[in-house]
C-alpha positions in Angstrom: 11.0 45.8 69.4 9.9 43.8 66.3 12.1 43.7 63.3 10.6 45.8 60.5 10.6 44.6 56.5 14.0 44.9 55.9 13.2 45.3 51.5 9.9 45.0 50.0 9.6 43.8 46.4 6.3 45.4 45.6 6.8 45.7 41.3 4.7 43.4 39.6 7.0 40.3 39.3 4.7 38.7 36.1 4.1 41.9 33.8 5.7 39.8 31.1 5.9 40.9 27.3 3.6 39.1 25.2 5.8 35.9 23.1 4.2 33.3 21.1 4.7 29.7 21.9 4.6 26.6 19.9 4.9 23.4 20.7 6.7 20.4 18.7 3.7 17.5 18.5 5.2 13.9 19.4 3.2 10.9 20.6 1.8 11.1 23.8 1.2 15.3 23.6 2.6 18.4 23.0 5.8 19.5 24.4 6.4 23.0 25.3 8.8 25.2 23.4 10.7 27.1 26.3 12.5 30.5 25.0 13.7 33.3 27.0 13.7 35.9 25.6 16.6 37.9 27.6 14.2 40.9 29.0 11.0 39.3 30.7 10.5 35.6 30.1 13.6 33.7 31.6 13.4 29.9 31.5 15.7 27.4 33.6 18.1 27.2 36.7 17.2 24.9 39.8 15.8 26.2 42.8 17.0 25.1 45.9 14.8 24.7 49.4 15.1 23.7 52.7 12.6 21.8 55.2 13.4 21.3 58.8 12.1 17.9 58.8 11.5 15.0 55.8 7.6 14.9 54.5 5.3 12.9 56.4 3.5 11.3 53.2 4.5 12.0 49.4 0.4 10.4 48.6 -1.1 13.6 47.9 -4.8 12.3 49.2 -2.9 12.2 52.5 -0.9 15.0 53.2 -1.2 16.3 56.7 1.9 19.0 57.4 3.4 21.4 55.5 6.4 20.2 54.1 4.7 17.3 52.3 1.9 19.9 51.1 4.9 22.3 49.5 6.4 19.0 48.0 3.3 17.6 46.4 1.7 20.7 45.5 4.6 21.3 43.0 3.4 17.4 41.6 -0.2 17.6 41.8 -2.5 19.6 40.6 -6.3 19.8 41.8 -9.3 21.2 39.7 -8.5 24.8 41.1 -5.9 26.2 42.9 -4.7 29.3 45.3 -3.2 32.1 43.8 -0.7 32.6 46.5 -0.6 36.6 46.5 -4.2 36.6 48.0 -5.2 33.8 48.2 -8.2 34.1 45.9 -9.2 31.0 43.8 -7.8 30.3 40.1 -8.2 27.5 37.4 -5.6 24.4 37.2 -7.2 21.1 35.9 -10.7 23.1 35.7 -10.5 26.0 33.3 -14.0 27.2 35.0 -16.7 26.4 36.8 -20.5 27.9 38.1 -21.9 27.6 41.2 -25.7 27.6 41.8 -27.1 30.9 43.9 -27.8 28.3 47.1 -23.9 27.3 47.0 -24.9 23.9 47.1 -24.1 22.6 43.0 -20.8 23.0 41.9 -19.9 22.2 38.3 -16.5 22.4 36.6 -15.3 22.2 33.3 -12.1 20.4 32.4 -9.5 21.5 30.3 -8.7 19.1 26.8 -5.3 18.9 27.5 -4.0 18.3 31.0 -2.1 14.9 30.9 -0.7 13.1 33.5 3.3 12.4 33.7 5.1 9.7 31.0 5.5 6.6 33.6 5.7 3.0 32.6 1.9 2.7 34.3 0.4 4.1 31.4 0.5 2.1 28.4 3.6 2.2 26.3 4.6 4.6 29.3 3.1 7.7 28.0 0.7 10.1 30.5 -2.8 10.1 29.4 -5.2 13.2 28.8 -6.9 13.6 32.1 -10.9 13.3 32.3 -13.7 13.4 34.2 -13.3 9.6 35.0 -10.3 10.4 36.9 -12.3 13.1 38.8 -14.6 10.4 39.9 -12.0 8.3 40.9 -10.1 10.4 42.6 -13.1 11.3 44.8 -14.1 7.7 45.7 -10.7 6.7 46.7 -11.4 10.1 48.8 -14.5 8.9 50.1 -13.2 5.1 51.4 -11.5 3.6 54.3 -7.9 4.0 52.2 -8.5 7.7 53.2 -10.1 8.2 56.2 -8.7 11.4 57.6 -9.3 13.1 54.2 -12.8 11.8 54.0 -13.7 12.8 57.5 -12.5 16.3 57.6 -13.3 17.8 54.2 -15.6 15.3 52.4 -17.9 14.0 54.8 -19.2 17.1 56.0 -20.2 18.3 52.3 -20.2 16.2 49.4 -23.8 14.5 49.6 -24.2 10.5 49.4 -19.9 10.4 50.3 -20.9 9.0 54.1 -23.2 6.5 52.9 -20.4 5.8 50.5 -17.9 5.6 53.3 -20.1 3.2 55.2 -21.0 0.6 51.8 -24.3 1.3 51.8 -24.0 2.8 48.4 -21.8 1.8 45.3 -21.1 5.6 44.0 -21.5 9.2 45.6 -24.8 10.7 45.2 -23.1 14.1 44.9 -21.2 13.3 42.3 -21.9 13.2 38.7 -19.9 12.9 35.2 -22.0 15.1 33.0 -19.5 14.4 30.2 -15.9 13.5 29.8 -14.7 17.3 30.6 -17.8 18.1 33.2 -17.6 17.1 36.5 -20.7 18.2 38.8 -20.7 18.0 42.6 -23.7 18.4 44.9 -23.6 19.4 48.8 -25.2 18.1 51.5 -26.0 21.8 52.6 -24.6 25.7 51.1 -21.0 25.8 52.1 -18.9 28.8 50.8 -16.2 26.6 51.8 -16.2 23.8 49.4 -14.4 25.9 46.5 -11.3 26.2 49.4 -11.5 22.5 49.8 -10.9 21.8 45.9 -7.8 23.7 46.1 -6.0 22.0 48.8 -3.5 19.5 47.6 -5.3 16.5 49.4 -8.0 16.5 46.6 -5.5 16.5 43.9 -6.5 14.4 40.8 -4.5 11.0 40.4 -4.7 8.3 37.6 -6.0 5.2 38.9 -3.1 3.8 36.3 -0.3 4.9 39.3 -2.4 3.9 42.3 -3.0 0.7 41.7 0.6 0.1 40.9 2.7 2.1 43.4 -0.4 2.3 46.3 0.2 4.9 48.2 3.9 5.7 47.1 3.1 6.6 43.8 4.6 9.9 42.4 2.4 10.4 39.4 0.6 13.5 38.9 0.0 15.9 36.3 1.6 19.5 37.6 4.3 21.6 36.7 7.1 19.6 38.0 7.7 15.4 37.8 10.0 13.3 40.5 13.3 12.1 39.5 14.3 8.3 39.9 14.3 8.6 44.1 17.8 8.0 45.6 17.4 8.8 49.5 14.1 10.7 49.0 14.5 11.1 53.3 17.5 13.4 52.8 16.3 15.0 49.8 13.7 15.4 46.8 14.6 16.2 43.0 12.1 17.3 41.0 12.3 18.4 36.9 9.9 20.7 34.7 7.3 18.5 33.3 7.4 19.4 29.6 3.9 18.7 28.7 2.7 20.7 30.8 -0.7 22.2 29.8 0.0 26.0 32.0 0.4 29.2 30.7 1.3 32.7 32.6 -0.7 35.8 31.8 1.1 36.4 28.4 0.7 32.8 26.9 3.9 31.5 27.8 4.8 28.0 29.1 5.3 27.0 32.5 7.1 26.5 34.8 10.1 28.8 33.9 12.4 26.2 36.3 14.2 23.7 34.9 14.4 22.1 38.6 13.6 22.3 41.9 16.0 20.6 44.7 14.2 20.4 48.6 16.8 19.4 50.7 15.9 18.2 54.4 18.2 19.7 56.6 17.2 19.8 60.5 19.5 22.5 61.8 18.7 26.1 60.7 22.6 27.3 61.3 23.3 24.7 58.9 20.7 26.3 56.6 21.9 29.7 56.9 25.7 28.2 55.9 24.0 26.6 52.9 22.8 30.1 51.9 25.6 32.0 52.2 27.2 29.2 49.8 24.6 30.0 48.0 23.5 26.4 48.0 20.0 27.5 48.9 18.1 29.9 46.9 15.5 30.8 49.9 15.3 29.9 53.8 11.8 30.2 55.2 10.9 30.2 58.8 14.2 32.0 60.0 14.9 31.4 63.6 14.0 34.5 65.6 17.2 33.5 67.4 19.4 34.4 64.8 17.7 37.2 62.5 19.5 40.2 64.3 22.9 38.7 63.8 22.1 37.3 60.3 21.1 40.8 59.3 24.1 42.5 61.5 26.7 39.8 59.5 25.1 40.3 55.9 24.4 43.9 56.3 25.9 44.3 52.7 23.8 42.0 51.4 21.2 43.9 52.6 22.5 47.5 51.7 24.2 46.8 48.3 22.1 48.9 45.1 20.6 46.3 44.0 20.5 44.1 47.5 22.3 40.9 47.1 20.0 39.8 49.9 15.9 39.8 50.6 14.5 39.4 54.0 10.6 39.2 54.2 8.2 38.8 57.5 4.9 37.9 56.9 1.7 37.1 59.1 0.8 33.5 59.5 -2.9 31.7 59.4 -1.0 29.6 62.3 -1.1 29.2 65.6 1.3 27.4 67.9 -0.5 25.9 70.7 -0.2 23.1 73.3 -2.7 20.2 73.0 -4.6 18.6 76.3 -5.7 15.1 76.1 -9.3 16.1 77.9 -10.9 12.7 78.3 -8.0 11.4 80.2 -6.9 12.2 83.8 -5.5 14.8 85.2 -6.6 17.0 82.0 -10.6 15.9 82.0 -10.7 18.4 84.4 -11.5 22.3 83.0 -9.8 23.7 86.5 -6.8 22.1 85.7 -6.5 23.1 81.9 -7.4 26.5 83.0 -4.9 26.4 85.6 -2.0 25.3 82.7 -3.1 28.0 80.9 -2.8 31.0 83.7 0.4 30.2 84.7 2.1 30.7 81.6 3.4 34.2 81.0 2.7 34.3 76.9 4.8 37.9 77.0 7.5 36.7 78.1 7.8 33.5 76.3 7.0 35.6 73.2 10.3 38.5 73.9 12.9 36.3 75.6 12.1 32.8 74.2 10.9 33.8 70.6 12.9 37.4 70.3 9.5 39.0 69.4 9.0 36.9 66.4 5.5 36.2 66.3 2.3 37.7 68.2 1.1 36.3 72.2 -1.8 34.0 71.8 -4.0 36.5 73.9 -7.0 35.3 72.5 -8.5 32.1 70.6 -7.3 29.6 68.4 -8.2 32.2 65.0 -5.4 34.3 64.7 -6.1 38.2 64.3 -5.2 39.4 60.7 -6.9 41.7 57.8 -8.3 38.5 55.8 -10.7 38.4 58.6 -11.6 41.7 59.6 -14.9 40.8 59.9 -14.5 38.6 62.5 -15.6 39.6 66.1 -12.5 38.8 68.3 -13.4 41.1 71.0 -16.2 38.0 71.7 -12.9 36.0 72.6 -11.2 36.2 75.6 -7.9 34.5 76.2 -6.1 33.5 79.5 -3.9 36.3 80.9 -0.7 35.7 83.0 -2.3 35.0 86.3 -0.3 32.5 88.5 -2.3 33.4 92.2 -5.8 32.7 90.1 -3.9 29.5 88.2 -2.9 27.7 92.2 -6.7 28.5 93.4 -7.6 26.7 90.5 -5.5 23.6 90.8 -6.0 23.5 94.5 -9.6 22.8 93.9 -9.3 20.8 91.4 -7.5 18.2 94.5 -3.9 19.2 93.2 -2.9 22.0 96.3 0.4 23.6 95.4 0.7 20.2 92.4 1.0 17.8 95.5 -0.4 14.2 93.8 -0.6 15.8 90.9 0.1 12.4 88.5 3.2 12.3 86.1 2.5 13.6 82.8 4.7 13.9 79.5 4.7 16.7 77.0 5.7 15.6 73.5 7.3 17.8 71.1 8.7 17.3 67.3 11.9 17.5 66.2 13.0 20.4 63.5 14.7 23.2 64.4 15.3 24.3 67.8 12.5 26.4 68.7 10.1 23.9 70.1 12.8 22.4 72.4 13.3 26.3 73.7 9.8 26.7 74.2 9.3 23.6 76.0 12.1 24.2 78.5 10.5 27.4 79.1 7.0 26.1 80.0 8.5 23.1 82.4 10.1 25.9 84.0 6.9 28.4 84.2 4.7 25.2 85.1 7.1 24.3 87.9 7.7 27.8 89.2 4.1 28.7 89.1 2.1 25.1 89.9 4.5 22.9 91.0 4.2 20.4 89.1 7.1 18.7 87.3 6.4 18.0 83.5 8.6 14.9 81.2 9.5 16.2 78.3 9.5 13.8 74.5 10.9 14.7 71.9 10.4 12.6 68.9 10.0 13.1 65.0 7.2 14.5 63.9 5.2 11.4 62.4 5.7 9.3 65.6 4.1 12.6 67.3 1.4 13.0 64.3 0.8 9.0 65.3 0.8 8.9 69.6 -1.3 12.2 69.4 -4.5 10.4 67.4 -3.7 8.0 70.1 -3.6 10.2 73.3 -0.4 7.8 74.0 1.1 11.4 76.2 -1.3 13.8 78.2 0.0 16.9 76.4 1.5 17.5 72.9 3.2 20.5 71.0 1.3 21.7 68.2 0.1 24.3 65.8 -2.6 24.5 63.0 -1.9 26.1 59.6 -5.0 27.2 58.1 -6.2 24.7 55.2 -8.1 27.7 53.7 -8.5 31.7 54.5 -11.1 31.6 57.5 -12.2 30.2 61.0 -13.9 28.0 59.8 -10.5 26.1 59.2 -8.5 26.6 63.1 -12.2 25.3 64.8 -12.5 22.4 62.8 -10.2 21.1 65.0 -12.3 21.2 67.8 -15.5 19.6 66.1 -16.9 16.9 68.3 -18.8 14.6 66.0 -15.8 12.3 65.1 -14.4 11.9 68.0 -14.2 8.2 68.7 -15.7 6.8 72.4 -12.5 4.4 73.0 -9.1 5.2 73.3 -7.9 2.8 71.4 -9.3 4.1 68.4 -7.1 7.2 66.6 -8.9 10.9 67.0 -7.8 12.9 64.6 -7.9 16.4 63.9 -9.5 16.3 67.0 -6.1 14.9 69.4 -7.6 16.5 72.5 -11.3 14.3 72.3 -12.8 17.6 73.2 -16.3 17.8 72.9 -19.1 20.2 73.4 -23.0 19.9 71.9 -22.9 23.8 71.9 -19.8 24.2 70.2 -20.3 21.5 67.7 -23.9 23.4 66.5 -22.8 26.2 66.4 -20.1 25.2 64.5 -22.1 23.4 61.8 -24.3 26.6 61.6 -21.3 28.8 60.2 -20.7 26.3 57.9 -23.9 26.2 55.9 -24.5 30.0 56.5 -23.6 32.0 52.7 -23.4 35.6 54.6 -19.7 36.4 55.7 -21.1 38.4 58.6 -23.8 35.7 59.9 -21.1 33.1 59.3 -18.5 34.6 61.3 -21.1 35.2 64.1 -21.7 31.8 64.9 -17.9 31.1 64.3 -16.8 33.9 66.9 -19.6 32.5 69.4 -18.0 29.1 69.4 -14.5 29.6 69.3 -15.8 31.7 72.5 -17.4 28.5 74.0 -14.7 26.3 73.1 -12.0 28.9 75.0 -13.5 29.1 78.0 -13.4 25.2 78.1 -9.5 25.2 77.7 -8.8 22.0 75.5 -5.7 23.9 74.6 -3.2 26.5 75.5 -2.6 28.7 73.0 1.0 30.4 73.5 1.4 32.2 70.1 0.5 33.6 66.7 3.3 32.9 64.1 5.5 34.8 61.8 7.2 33.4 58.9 10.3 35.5 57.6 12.2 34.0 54.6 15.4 35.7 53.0 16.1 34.8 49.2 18.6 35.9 47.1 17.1 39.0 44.9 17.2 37.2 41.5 14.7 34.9 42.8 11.8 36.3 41.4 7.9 34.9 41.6 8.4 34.0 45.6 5.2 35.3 47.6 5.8 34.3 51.2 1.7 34.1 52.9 0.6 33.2 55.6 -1.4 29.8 54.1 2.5 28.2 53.5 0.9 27.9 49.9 4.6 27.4 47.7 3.8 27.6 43.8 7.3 27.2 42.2 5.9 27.1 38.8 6.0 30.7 38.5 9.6 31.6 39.9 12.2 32.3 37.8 15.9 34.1 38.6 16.3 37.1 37.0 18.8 40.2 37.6 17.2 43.3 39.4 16.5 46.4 37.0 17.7 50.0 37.6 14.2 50.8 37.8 13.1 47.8 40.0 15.9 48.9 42.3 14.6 52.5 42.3 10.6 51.5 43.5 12.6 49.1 45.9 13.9 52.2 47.4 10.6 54.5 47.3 9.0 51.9 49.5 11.6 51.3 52.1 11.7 55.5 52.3 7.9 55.1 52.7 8.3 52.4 55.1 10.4 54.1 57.9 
C-alpha cells in the first residue's frame, strides 16, 4: 500500500501585505532595501540542500541533469521562467512578450534594469545593465560548435537561419533580430507551441560575453537572485549569497530573494542525509529513499503529529521516467526480438513493491508518464510489455540465443548516488538470469563518466531516466528522434544514446511539433511513442515519485514533478494558529 500525504500545506504561502521598498542608489545600481516586517515579509537565514551527486557542469548553456539545473537556475536567469506551482510561464529578464497568431514570431521586451553580478570582468568590477546585445550573444554561443548538444536539441529544430549558422554558412541567425536595445525578436522555422518552454529552461539563460570570454566555460556570472561565493571545494559543496541588485519583486513589490544564503551540500548517502536533517543541518531532503520513509515517519512520528508539525513530508508525481537504455545499432541489441525479450522478462510489479517499497508507478506503458498535465493524451494507443517470461525465451530463441546459450557478454552501467540504482540493478541481473539465462556485468561509475560512455555506446545497456525539460511529450520522445543520430560509432549520440531510428517515428514526431492544436498535437505524439514502443529501444521499469520532508518554517518550497527549484521565493517563517488549523481541515479531508 502507497504512503499517503502525510501534511499538505495548501494556504497561500505569498499573500504578503503590501510594504514599500526603496533602494539606496550607489555606482553600479540600485541596491535593495530588505526589511521584514515581523508578520508576512521575512528576510534572511541560509537554506540548506542536499544532492546525491556533485553537478555535472556549473556553464548554464550546458547543463544536462538535474542537480546542475537546481544549482544554476538559482544563478541565471533566462528571458522567462516556470512558475514552479504549475508550471505556467512568467517574466524574468523579459517583462513581456507577444507571439504572432501562427506561433512562429516571438518578440520580448527587456526589462531597464536587470544587471549582471559585480565581478572584476566588468569594468571597474561592477555588473552591467543587461540588453538585447547580450540576448544575441547568448543565442550565438547557443547556436556554435562550443554548444553542440544545446544547439541540436532545442535550437536547431526551431530558431530559423541557427543551422546554417551552426554549419558557417551564415555570419548571424536569420531568426534573430535586435529591434532595439530592450526588444529582442525571434523567428521559427515552423509554429511550435514549444518554443516559449524552451526560453525558460536554464540552458538558454542569458550570460555576459564580459565572463565567458574570461572564465570559458567555468564562469559563475549571471544575473539571478543568488551570486557564487569565492569556490573552496565547489565538488563537496556550493555557497551561494542574495544578489543585492537584484531587479525581482514578489506580488506585493517587495525585494527578492528573502534568503540571505543558500548552502547545496553534496552528500552521496541518503542515511547520512537524513542524520544531517535531524541535526537540522539541512532544511529539506528531496528524493527520500523509499527504503527508509516508513521508519523515518515511524522514528519522527512527533515531528509529524506535534500542533504545529515540527516535520513536513510531501509525495509528488514526477515528469520522469526511469528506464534502461539499449545500444540498438550494436550487437546483441540490433535485434528487436531480443530487446523485446529484456523487456518481458522483467516483472515491473515486483521490482516496483519489493525493490522500490511502492514508491513510484510500474512503467506499464511508454516512455510519457501518465499524469493530469496531460489528460489529453491518448495513452490507451500505448501498450507496454507485461511480465511474460514463456513469450520473453520464444523470443530470444529465435533470435539464435536458445535458453541465452552464445548469448555475447554484455555490461549494464549504472550511476552512482544513492543506493537505489544499485538495488534495482541487482534485481534485473537476477530476473534476466532467472528468466533468459543470460548473465549481465554490472558498472557502476559516476554519473558524468556514464553521461560520457553512453553518447559513446562504450557498454551495451545503461541506467537511465528522463526528467521532462518542459510540461508535455513532446519532451520524453525527443529522445528518440532519429535525425541526429551520427552513422559512426565513434562519434558521440546524444540525447539519442540508443542510435535508435525509425522514418515513421521521426515524421511523426516533427508533425506534433509544428501542430498549434493540443489535441492534433498529442495525436501524432501518442501515435509515435506507439511506434517507437513496439520497437523496444528501451525498457521502461518505472514512473517516479519524489517525496521531500522540510522542516515547517520552510515556507515558499513547491516540490513538482519538473525538479524546477526557485529558492528566490522561500523564506523560514513560524506556522500560524490559523495556518495550523487549514493544515488540519485538509488532512481530515484527506483520509
Amino acid at each position: 500500500m502507497k504512503l499517503q500525504h502525510l501534511f499538505l500545506v495548501g494556504f497561500a504561502l505569498f499573500a504578503l501585505s503590501s510594504c514599500e521598498t526603496e533602494g539606496d542608489e550607489v555606482d553600479g545600481g540600485e541596491v535593495n532595501k530588505r526589511e521584514s516586517d515581523g508578520k508576512t515579509v521575512f528576510y534572511g537565514g541560509t537554506l540548506s540542500v542536499s544532492e546525491d551527486e556533485t553537478y555535472s557542469s556549473i556553464f548554464p548553456l550546458e547543463v544536462l541533469d538535474v542537480t546542475s539545473s537546481k544549482v544554476v537556475s538559482q544563478i541565471h536567469d533566462g528571458l522567462v521562467e516556470y512558475d514552479p506551482r504549475d508550471y505556467s510561464i512568467r517574466p524574468a529578464v523579459a517583462d513581456d512578450w507577444t507571439v504572432n497568431d501562427a506561433k512562429t514570431e516571438y518578440t520580448f521586451h527587456l526589462r531597464d534594469n536587470v544587471r549582471f553580478h559585480d565581478d572584476e570582468c566588468f569594468e571597474g568590477g561592477v555588473g552591467r545593465v543587461l540588453s538585447a546585445e547580450d540576448v544575441k550573444y547568448t543565442f550565438e554561443l547557443l547556436c556554435s560548435k562550443e554548444c553542440e548538444y544545446s544547439y541540436s536539441s532545442f535550437l536547431k529544430p526551431y530558431l530559423k537561419g541557427a543551422e546554417a549558422f551552426f554549419n558557417g554558412t551564415a555570419d548571424h541567425i536569420e531568426g534573430l533580430e535586435i529591434v532595439d536595445d530592450h526588444t529582442v525578436k525571434f523567428t521559427l522555422n515552423e509554429p511550435s507551441s514549444s518554443f516559449i518552454y524552451i526560453l525558460a529552461m536554464p540552458n538558454t539563460s542569458i550570460i555576459p560575453k564580459e565572463a565567458f570570454e574570461k572564465y570559458g566555460k567555468e564562469m559563475t556570472v549571471g544575473c539571478g537572485p543568488f551570486m557564487y561565493t569565492k569556490p573552496k571545494d565547489m565538488t563537496k559543496a556550493i555557497d551561494l549569497v542574495y544578489n543585492p541588485k537584484y531587479y525581482g519583486r514578489d506580488e506585493n513589490g517587495n525585494a527578492l530573494p528573502y534568503l540571505d544564503s543558500i548552502h547545496f551540500a553534496f552528500v552521496p548517502s541518503k542515511l547520512e542525509q537524513l542524520e544531517m536533517f535531524n541535526e537540522h543541518k539541512l532544511s529539506l531532503i528531496q528524493g527520500l529513499p523509499s527504503a527508509k520513509i516508513a521508519q523515518v515517519v515511524s522514528e519522527n512520528i512527533e515531528n509529524f503529529k506535534n500542533n504545529p508539525p515540527k516535520t513536513i513530508l510531501d509525495r509528488q508525481p514526477d515528469l520522469s521516467t526511469e528506464y534502461y537504455a539499449f545500444i540498438c545499432t550494436q550487437p546483441p541489441f540490433d535485434d528487436v526480438r531480443v530487446r523485446k525479450a529484456f523487456n518481458y522478462a522483467i516483472d515491473r510489479n515486483s521490482l516496483l513493491n519489493e525493490v522500490l517499497n511502492g514508491q513510484g508507478t510500474p512503467g506499464m506503458y511508454g516512455i510519457t508518464p501518465k499524469i493530469p498535465a496531460f489528460n489529453t493524451y491518448d495513452f490507451s494507443r500505448i501498450k507496454g510489455y507485461d511480465y511474460n517470461p514463456e513469450l520473453a525465451k520464444q523470443l530470444l530463441a529465435e533470435a539464435g540465443y536458445p535458453n541465452g546459450e552464445g548469448f555475447p557478454e554484455i555490461t549494464l552501467e549504472i550511476n552512482l548516488g544513492g543506493n537505489v540504482h544499485k538495488l534495482v540493478s541487482t534485481d534485473i541481473e537476477r530476473q534476466i538470469k532467472e528468466n533468459l539465462g543470460i548473465t549481465i556485468s554490472i558498472d557502476q561509475v559516476s554519473f558524468k563518466t556514464k553521461m560520457e560512455n553512453s553518447k559513446l555506446g562504450k557498454s551495451e545497456i545503461y541506467r537511465s531516466a528522463w526528467v521532462a525539460d518542459f510540461p508535455s511529450p513532446e519532451s520524453f520522445l525527443s529522445i528518440f528522434y532519429g535525425g541526429e543520430v551520427p552513422t559512426s560509432m565513434s562519434e558521440p549520440s546524444y540525447p539519442n544514446v540508443m542510435r535508435y531510428t525509425n522514418a515513421k517515428f521521426d515524421s511523426l514526431y516533427n508533425l506534433g511539433k509544428v501542430t498549434v492544436d493540443d489535441i492534433e498535437r498529442n495525436n501524432y505524439f501518442a501515435e509515435a511513442e506507439k511506434i517507437m514502443m513496439e520497437d523496444a529501444p528501451i525498457m521502461v521499469l518505472w514512473y517516479t515519485e519524489n517525496y521531500t520532508m522540510y522542516h515547517s518554517d520552510v515556507r515558499g518550497f513547491y516540490n513538482n514533478g519538473l525538479a524546477l527549484a526557485d529558492f528566490s521565493r522561500v523564506f523560514f517563517k513560524e506556522m500560524t494558529a490559523e495556518e495550523i488549523e487549514e493544515i488540519e481541515k485538509m488532512n481530515k479531508s484527506n483520509y
